[in-house]
Structure formats: C-alpha cells, structure tokens
N, C-alpha and C positions, 0 to 999 in steps of 0.2 A: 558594887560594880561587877560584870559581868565578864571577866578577864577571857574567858574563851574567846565571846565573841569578838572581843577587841582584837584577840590576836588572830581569827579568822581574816577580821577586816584588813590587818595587817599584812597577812601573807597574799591577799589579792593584791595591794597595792604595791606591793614590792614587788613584783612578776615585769620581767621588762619589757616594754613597750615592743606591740606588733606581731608580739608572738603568741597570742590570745585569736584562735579561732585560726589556726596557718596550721592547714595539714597538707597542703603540695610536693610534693618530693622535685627534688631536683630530676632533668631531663637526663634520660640514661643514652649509654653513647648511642645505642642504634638512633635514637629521635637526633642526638647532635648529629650523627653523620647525615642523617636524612635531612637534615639543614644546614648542614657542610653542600651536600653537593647539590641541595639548588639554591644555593650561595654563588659556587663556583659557574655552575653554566647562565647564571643570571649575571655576574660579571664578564661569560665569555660572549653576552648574544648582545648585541648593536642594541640599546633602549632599554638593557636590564631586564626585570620584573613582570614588567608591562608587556614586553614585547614577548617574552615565554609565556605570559599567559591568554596572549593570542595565537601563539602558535599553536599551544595544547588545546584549545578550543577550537582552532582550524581543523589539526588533525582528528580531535571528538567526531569532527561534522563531517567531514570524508569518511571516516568508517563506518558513520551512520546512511549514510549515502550510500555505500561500497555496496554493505550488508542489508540493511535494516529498510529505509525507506528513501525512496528519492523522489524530488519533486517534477512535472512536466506539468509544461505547455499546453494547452489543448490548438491547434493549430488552422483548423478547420470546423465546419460546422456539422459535419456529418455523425455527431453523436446531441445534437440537440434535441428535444429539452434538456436535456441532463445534463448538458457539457456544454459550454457555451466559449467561443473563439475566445481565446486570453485566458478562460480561467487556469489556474494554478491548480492541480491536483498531487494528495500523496499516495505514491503508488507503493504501495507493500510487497515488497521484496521477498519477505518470508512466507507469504501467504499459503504457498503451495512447496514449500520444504517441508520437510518432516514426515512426508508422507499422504498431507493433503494435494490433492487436484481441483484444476478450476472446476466451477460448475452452470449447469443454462442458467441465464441471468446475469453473470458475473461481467462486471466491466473488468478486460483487462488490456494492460498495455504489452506489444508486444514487438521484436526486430521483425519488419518486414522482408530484410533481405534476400532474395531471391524465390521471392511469393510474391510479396508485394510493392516492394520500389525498395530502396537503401535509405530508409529513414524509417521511427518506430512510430506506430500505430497504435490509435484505442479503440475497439468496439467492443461489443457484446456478446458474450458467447451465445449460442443457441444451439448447439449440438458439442457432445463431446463423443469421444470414441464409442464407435460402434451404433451410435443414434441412427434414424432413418430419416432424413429432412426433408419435405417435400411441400410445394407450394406450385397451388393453391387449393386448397378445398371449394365445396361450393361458394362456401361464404365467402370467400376473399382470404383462407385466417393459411398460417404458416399452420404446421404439420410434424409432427416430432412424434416418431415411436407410434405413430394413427389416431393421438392426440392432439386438438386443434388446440393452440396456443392466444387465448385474448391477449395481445399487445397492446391494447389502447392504451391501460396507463403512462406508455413510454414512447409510445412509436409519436414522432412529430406530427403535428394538426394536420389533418389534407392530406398525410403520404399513406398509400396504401402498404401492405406489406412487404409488396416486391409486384414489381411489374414486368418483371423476371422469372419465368416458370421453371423451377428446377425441381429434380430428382436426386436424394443424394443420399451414399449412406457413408457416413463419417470413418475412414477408419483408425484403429487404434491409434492412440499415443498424439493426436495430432484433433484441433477445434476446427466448426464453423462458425464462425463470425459475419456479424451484420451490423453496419452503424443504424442507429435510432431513426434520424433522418436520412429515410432510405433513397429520395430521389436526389440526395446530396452526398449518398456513400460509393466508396467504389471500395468493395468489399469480397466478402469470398462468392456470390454469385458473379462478381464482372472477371474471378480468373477461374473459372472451372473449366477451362482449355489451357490454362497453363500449368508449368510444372506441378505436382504436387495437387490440382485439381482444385485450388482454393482453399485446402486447406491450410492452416497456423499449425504447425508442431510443436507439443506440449512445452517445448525446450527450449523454446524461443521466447517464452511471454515473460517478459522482465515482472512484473507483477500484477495485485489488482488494484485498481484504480478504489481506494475507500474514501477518501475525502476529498471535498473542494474545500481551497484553504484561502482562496484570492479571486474575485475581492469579498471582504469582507462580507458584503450586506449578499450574496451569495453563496457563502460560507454554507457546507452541511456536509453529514456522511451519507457515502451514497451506502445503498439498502440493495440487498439481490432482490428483486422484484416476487410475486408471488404467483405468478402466471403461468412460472413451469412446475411448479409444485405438485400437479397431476400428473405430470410427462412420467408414462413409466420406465422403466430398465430397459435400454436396449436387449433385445433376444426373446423377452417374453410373449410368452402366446401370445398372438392376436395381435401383437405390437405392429403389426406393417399391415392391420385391416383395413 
C-alpha cells in the first residue's frame, strides 16, 4: 500500500472547509471609512442611496453642461438644410479652448447680445479675422480673400447667396456669419449698420454646433464643409484681386 499517498490524500481532506482558493484580504481602514462616510450622508439625504446617486449624476451632467457640452434648440429655420426647427444639437464647449479658433465652415452657436437680439444664435461662419467678404461676383458666388466660394452643398434649394450686396473686411478677434437659408436669416449682412458692423466676437460663441442628437432618424455629425478649403489667408498677395 502506498502510505505517502494515503497520507497526501489525507492532509487535503483535513484542511478546513472555505479556505481553499480564499485569497482576499480584509478591507483596510481607508476603504471602511470610504464606506463609513457614504453610509453616513446616505442616512442623512431624504431616500438614502438612491437619492445620492441621483444627485451625483445631476451634478456629473451640470459640469458636463458648464464645461464640456451643452445641448440647444435649433429655433428657427434659417440654418436649413442642416438644421431643421426642433432638432436638438451638441454644442462643444471646448472646441475653441486650448488655443484653437473657429474656422469658415464651422457651424457655431453663439450670445447674440448686443449684435444681435438677447438670445443665442447658430450660423455659419464664413469669414474670420482679418478675411475680405465680399458678395457678389459675376456668378452670383460669395467672395472670401478673391476666392469664389461654391456653396451649393449647404446653401438652401432656391436661395441665392445673398440678395444683399456687401463689402466687408472682418476685423480681428471677432466672425462673419450667415445662416444656410439665406432669405430666412437675419444674420451679419441685416446688421452692418449696427454696433460692431455685424460682426460675432470671437468671445461670445459658446461653441460648435458638432452633432444633431434629436430626433433620431435625423441623427448625424455635422462636418465643416469643404468649399472654403481654397479660401487663402487673409493678407496675402492677390487676396483682395
């Protein structure tokens, strides 16, 4: 008979129960007090548990709101096709922290206050600092830097690009903007006799307009268009030819 192995088999079975395969340590005090004290404010808040962890998910979505992204309205039609009255968009907050600036193309939201009414605004940028905007070329086409600008992809069915003849040169720190559907915008060509000359101050544009989020079957991120891509730098030769 094989007495080793008997007594092998023996000292497995002797081994007391539960304690086969248990390598967890007990919780050391930082972890208890970390559950000491949302013990205590979950007994002090009206609903326990539940109700702190709606609160800390409220507060999540305010700071995400504050900072990060916040959702709007579209209110009007003057940014359609792209925008359509009701849709829900998320406007990015950070887009232009950090050292970026908006750019032609860019749908952005921004406070209208004392440009353009006391409520906040989305359209499209089409000149930033220093740009030369001018409309209309022979063709009908806007004019940026003495580069004609193709808008059809964006500009609404039937609207031309402005029925508004302006001359303009953007200056620093501050955009031109235009809604898409132009005979339904009232944009920086209806205030270039008002303060500021129609233009948006860099500092005012709460963000860019990247997603429609609502409804659904509408759902997409919006794209900066590819039509100013050409537009050169403001200042350079030739640019005002």
């Amino acid at each position: 008979m094989d007495t080793e192995a008997q007594q092998t088999e023996r000292d497995r079975s002797s081994r007391p129960s539960g304690s086969e395969g248990t390598t967890s340590e007990p919780a050391g005090p930082e972890d208890r007090s970390r559950f000491a004290l949302v013990s205590r404010v979950s007994a002090w808040v009206p609903g326990g548990r539940i109700t702190l962890t709606l609160l800390v998910c409220l507060m999540f979505l305010l700071l995400l709101s504050t900072f990060v992204v916040r959702p709007f309205q579209i209110p009007s039609g003057s940014m359609e096709q792209a925008l359509r009255i009701g849709d829900r968009v998320l406007v990015n907050k950070v887009a232009y922290r950090f050292g970026a600036a908006p750019q032609r193309g860019d749908i952005v939201v921004f406070d209208g206050t004392g440009y353009f009414g006391h409520a906040d605004y989305v359209k499209r940028v089409v000149g930033v600092g220093g740009d030369h905007v001018v409309c209309c070329d022979r063709e009908g086409r806007i004019q940026v830097n003495g580069r004609p600008v193709d808008e059809s992809g964006f500009l609404y069915p039937g609207d031309s690009p402005s029925t508004v003849p302006f001359d303009v040169v953007v200056p620093g720190g501050t955009l031109f903007v235009l809604g898409d559907h132009r005979s339904d915008s009232s944009d920086s060509r209806d205030h270039l006799g008002s303060p500021g000359g129609g233009m948006i101050p860099v500092g005012d544009v709460i963000g860019r307009a990247d997603w429609i989020i609502w409804p659904f079957g509408h759902a997409t991120r919006l794209h900066r268009p590819d039509a100013y891509a050409r537009v050169p730098a403001a200042g350079r030769a030739g640019a005002h030819g």
